[in-house]
C-alpha positions in Angstrom: -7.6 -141.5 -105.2 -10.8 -140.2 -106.0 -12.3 -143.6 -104.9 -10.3 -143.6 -102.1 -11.8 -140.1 -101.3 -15.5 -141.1 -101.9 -15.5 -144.0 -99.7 -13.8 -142.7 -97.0 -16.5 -139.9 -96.7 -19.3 -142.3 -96.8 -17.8 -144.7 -94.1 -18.0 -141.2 -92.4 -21.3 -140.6 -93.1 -22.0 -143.9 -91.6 -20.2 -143.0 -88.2 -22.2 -139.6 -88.3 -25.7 -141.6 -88.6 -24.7 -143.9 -86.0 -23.5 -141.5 -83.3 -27.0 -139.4 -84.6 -29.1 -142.3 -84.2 -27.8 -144.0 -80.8 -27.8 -142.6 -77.4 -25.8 -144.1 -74.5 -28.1 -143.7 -71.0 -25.5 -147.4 -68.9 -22.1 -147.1 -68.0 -22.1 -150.9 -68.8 -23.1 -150.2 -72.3 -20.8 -147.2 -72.8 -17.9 -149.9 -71.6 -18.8 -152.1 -74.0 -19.3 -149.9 -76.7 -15.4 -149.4 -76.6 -14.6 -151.8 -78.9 -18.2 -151.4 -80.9 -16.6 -152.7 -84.9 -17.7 -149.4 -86.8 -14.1 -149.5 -88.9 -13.0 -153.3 -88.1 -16.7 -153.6 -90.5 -15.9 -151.4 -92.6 -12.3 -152.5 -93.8 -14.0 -156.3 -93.9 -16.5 -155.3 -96.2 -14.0 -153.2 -98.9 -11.4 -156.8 -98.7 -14.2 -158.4 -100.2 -12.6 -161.8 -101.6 -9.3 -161.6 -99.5 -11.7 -160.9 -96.2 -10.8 -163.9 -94.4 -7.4 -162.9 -95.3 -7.8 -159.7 -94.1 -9.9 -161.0 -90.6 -7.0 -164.1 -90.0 -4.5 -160.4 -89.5 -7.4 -158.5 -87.7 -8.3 -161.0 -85.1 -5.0 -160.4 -83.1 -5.4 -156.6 -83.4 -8.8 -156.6 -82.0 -8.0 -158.9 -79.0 -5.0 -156.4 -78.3 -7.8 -154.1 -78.6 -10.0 -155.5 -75.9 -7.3 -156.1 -73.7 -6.1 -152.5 -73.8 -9.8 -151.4 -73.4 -10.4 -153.6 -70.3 -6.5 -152.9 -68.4 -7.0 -148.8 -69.2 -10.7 -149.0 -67.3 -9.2 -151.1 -64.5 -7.0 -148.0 -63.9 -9.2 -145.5 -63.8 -11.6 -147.7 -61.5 -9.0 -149.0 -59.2 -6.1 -146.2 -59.1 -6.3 -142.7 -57.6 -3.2 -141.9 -59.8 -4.4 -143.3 -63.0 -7.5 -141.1 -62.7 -5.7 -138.1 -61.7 -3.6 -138.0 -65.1 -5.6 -139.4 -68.0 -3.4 -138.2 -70.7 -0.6 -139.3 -69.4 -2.3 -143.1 -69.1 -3.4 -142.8 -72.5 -0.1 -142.1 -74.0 1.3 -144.7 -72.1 -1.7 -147.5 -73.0 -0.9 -146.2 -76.8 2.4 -146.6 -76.8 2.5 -149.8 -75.5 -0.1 -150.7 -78.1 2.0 -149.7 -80.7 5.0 -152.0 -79.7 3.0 -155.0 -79.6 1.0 -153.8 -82.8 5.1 -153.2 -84.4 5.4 -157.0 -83.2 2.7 -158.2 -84.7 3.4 -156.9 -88.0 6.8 -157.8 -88.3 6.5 -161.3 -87.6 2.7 -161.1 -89.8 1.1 -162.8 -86.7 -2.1 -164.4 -87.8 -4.7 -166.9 -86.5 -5.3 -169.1 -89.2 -8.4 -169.6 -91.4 -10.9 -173.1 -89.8 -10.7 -175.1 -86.6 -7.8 -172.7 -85.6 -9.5 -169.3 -85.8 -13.1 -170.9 -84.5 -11.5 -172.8 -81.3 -9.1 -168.9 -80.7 -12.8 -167.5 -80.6 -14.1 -169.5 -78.6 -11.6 -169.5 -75.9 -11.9 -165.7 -75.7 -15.6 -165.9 -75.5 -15.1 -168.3 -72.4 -12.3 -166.2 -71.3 -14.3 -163.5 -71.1 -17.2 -164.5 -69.6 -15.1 -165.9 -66.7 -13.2 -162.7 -66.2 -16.3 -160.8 -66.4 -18.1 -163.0 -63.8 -14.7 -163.4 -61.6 -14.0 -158.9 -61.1 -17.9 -158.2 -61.3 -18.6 -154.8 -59.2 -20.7 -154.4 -55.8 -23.9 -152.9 -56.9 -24.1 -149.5 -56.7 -26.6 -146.7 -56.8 -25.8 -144.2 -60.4 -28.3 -141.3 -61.5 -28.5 -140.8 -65.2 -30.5 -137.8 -65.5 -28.2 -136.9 -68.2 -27.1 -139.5 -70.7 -23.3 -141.3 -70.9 -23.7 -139.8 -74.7 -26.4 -138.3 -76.2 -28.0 -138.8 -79.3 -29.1 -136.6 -82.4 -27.3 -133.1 -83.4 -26.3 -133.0 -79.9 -24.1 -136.5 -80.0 -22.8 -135.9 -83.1 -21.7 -132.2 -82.6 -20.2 -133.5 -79.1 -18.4 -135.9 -81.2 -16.6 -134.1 -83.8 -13.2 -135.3 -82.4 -14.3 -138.9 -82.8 -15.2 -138.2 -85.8 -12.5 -136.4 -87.0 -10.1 -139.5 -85.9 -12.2 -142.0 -87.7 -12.1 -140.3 -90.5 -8.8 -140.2 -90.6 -8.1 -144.0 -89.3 -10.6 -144.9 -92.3 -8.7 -143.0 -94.9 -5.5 -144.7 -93.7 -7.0 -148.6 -93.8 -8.4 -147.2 -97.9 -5.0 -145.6 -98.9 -2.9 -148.9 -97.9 -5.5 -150.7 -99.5 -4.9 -148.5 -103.1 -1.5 -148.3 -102.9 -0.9 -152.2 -101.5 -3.4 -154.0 -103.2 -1.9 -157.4 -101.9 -1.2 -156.2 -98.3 -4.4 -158.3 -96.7 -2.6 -158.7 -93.9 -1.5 -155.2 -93.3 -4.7 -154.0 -93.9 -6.6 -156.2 -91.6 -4.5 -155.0 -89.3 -5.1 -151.3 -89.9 -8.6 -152.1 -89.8 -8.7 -152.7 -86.1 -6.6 -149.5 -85.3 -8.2 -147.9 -81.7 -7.6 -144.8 -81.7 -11.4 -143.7 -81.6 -11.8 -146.2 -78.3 -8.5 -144.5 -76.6 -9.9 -141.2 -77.5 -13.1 -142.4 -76.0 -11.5 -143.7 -72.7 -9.3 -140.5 -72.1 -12.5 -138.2 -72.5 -14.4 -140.2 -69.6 -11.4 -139.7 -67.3 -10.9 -136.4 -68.3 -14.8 -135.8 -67.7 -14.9 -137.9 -64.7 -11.5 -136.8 -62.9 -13.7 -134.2 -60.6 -17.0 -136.4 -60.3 -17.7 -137.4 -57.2 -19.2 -140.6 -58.6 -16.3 -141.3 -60.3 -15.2 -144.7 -59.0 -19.0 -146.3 -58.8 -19.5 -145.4 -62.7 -16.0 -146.2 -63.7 -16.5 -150.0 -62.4 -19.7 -150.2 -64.1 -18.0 -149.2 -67.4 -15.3 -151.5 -67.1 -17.7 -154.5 -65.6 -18.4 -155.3 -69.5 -15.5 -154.0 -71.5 -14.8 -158.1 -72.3 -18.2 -158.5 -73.3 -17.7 -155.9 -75.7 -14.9 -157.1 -77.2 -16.6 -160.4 -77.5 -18.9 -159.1 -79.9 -16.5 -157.4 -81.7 -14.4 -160.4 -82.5 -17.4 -162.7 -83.2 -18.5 -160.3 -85.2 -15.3 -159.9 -87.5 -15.1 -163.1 -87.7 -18.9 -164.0 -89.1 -18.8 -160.8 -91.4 -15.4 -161.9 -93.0 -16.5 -164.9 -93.5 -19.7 -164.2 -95.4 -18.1 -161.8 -97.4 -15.3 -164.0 -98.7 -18.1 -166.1 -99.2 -20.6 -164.0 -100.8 -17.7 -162.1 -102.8 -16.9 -162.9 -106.9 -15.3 -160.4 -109.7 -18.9 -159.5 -110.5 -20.6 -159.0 -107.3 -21.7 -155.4 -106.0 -21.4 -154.2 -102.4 -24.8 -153.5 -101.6 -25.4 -156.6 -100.2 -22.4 -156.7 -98.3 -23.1 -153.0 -97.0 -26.4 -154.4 -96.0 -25.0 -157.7 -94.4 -22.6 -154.9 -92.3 -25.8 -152.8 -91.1 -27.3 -155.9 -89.9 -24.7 -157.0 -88.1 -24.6 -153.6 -86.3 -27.8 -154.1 -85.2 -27.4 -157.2 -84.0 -24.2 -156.5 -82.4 -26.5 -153.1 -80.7 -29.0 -155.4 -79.5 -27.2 -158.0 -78.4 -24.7 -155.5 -76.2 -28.5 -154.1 -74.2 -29.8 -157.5 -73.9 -26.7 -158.7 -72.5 -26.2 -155.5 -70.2 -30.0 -156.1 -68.5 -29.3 -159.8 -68.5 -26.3 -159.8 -66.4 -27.3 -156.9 -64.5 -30.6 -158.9 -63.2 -28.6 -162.0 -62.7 -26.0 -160.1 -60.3 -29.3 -158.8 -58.8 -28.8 -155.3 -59.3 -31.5 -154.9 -61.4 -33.5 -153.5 -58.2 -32.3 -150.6 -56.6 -29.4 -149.8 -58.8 -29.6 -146.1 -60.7 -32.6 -143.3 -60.2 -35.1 -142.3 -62.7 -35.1 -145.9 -64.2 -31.6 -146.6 -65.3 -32.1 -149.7 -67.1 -35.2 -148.9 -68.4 -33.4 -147.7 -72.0 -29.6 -148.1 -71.7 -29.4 -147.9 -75.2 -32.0 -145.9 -77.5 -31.9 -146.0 -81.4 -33.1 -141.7 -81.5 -34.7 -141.5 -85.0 -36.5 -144.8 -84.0 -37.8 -143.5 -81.4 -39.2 -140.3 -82.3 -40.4 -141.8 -85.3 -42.6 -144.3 -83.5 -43.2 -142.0 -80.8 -44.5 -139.5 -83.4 -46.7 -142.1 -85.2 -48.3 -143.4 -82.6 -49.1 -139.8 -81.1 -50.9 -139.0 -85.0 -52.9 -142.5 -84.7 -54.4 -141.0 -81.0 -54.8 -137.9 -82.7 -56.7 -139.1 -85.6 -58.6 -141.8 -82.9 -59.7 -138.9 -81.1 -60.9 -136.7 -83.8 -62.3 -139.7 -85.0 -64.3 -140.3 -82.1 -65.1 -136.8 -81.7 -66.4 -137.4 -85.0 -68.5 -140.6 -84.1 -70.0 -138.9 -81.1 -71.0 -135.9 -82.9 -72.5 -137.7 -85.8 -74.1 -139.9 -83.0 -75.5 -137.2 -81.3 -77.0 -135.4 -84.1 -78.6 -138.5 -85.5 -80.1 -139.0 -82.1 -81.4 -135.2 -82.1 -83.0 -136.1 -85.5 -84.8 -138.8 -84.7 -86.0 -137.4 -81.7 -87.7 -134.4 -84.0 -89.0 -137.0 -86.3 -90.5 -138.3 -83.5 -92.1 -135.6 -82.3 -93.1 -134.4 -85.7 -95.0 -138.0 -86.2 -96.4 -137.5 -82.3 -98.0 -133.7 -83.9 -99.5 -135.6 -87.1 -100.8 -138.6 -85.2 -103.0 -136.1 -83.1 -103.9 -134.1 -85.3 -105.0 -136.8 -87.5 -107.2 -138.3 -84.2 -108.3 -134.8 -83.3 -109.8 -135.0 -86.8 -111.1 -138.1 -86.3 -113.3 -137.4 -83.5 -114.4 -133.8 -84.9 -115.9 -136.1 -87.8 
C-alpha cells in the first residue's frame, strides 16, 4: 500500500503543477477542458503492458464522459431551470452516469483492440465535428478582464476541491489496481471516472447562476465540449497504444511519464489552436470579447514569466551595455580630442621656436 500511497501523491503533484502552470482566459477552452485526460493518462501509463486492455474498457467511459459533459452544458445554456438549480442537475447527470457506467461493467462492454477501436474513433471525431459545426453559437460580445481560471498559487488554492476529488478518484483507479491485479477492464474503466469535470460543471453554474452574462458565456463553453472530448479519446487511444508497445518486465516508467507529459502538451496546444481556428472560421474572431479575448485563451504561467523575465534581463543588460558603449565612446572621443590639442600646443611651440632661431 505504501506504493499505492506514493504514486497517488505524485499523480497529485502532477494535477497541482498543471492547475499552477495553466490559466484559462476562453469559455471555449474552459468547455473543452472538461474532459482534459489528467487521470484517463495517468491510469494508462501505471497498466503498462495490459494498456490496450485497459484503453479497449476506457474508451466507452470516456465517450459517456463527453456525452455527459456536452448534454449538462446544453442545460445550463438553453434552460432557465437547469441554471437555476445546478446541484440538483448534477446529481441527476451523475446518477444517470452511474447507471449506464453499472451497465457497462456488468456486461464488460469493450471496443475491441485494431480496425474496430480505430474506425469507433473515427466516427466520433466526425461525429463531433458535425455536431459542433451543426449547434455552433451566434457570436457574441464576452469581457474577460478576469480569467475563466487563473493560474499560479491563486488556481491552485481556488482549486483545492478539484484537487481533493482527484486525489481521491486517483487513489481509487491504484487500489483496484493492487488489490485486482488482472481487473484491466475494471480499471480502465475507473480510469475515466468524471467526477473532477462534474465538479467543474456545477461550479460554473453555481458561479454563473446570478451573471448577467450567463447565457452568452455558457454557449461559448459548450460550443467545444465535443472537441474536447475528441482529444481525450484520441489521446487515450495513441498513449495506450505506445505504452503497451513500449512496455516489457524490464522497462522503467520514465519514458512513459515522459511520453504522458508530451501528450499533454500536445493535447494543450492543440485545444487553443483549434479554439482560434474555429472561432476565425465562424468569423467571430473580430468583434467578439474586450481587452483581446483571443489573444491568450490559454497561458502556460511559469512559461510565461519565465520568458517574460529573461527577456526583460537581456534589455537590461542591452541597456547597461550600451550605456556602457556610449560612455566608453564618449570618453575615448574626449581623449583624443586632448591629445589633439596637446599635439596642436607642441606643434607651435616647436614653430614658434623655429622662427625665434
Amino acid at each position: 500500500m505504501a506504493g499505492v500511497i506514493l504514486r497517488t501523491a505524485a499523480g497529485t503533484a502532477l494535477f497541482v503543477a498543471f492547475l499552477w502552470l495553466v490559466r484559462i482566459d476562453d469559455w471555449r477552452v474552459a468547455g473543452m477542458m472538461l474532459t482534459f485526460p489528467m487521470l484517463n493518462g495517468m491510469a494508462l501509463v501505471s497498466a503498462r503492458e495490459h494498456a490496450r486492455k485497459t484503453g479497449e474498457s476506457m474508451v466507452p467511459i470516456v465517450t459517456l464522459n463527453g456525452a455527459m459533459c456536452f448534454l449538462l452544458a446544453l442545460a445550463l445554456a438553453w434552460s432557465d431551470t437547469a441554471r437555476a438549480h445546478p446541484l440538483a442537475l448534477t446529481l441527476l447527470a451523475g446518477v444517470v452516469w452511474l447507471c449506464v457506467y453499472l451497465v457497462l461493467e456488468a456486461r464488460n462492454v469493450e471496443v475491441p483492440w485494431g480496425w474496430a477501436i480505430f474506425s469507433f474513433t473515427v466516427a466520433c471525431v466526425a461525429a463531433s465535428v458535425a455536431i459542433t459545426i451543426w449547434l455552433w453559437p451566434a457570436c457574441t460580445t464576452l469581457a474577460t478582464e478576469i480569467p475563466v481560471r487563473a493560474g499560479g498559487l491563486t488556481g491552485v488554492l481556488e482549486s483545492w476541491i478539484r484537487i481533493v476529488l482527484f486525489a481521491l478518484s486517483l487513489l481509487l483507479v491504484f487500489v483496484v489496481a493492487h488489490f485486482y491485479r488482472d481487473a484491466h477492464a475494471a480499471i480502465g474503466r475507473l480510469g475515466a471516472l468524471p467526477v473532477v469535470p462534474l465538479f467543474g460543471l456545477y461550479t460554473v453554474g453555481s458561479v454563473l447562476a446570478s451573471d448577467p452574462a450567463a447565457i452568452p458565456k455558457l454557449e461559448s463553453m459548450r460550443s467545444m465540449v465535443l472537441v474536447g472530448w475528441m482529444f481525450a479519446l484520441v489521446f487515450a487511444v495513441v498513449l495506450a497504444a505506445y505504452v503497451a508497445r513500449t512496455s516489457s518486465p524490464r522497462s522503467g516508467t520514465l519514458g512513459h511519464l515522459a511520453a504522458l507529459v508530451v501528450g499533454w502538451a500536445i493535447c494543450l496546444a492543440g485545444i487553443v489552436a483549434s479554439a482560434k481556428i474555429v472561432t476565425t472560421l465562424s468569423g467571430c474572431s473580430q468583434g467578439e470579447g474586450t481587452a483581446g479575448q483571443h489573444r491568450a485563451s490559454l497561458t502556460v504561467c511559469g512559461f510565461e514569466r519565465f520568458v517574460v523575465h529573461s527577456y526583460r534581463q537581456r534589455i537590461d543588460g542591452l541597456s547597461v551595455f550600451m550605456d556602457l558603449k556610449v560612455k566608453v565612446g564618449t570618453a575615448a572621443q574626449a581623449g583624443r580630442a586632448d591629445l589633439a590639442d596637446e599635439r596642436a600646443e607642441r606643434d607651435t611651440v616647436a614653430h614658434a621656436g623655429f622662427n625665434a632661431g
